[in-house]
C-alpha positions in Angstrom: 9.5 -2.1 -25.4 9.4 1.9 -25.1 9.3 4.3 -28.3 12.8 3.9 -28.6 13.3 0.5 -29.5 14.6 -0.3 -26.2 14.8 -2.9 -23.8 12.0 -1.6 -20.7 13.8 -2.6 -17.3 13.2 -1.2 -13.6 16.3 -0.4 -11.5 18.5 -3.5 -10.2 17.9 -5.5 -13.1 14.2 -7.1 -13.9 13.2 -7.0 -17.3 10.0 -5.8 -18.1 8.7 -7.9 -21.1 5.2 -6.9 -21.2 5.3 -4.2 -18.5 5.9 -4.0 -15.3 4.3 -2.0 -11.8 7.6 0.5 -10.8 6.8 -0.3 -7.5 8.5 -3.5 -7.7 12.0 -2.5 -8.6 14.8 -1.9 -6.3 13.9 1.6 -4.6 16.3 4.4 -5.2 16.7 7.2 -2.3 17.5 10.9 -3.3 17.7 13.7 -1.2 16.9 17.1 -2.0 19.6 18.6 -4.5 22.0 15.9 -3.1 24.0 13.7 -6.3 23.7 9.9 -5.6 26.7 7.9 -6.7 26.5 4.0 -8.0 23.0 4.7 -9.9 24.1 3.9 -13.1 22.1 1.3 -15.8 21.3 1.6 -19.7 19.0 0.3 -21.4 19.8 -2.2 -24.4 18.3 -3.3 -27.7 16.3 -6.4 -27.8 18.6 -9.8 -29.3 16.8 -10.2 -32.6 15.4 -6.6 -33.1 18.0 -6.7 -36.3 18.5 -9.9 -36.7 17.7 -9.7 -40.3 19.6 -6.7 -40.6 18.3 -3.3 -41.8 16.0 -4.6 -44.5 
């Protein structure tokens, strides 16, 4: 988990639980000042980060 309280997960889907080398996620190509559609992901919290609520 990053500083953030979020999930850690390399492009394309793989969850990293207790890290994971970037080299082994899906590779993304960019080119120069060129905008690359369909790279979109988010990171989410953890199930059971607040499962006792707030407290």
């Amino acid at each position: 988990m990053n500083v953030l309280g979020l999930e850690d997960r390399l492009f394309g889907g793989a969850l990293c639980v207790s890290g994971c080398n970037p080299l082994s996620g899906s590779p993304i190509t960019v080119s120069g000042t060129a905008t690359t559609n369909a790279i979109d992901f988010s990171l989410s919290i953890p199930v059971g980060l607040f499962a006792n609520g707030f407290e």
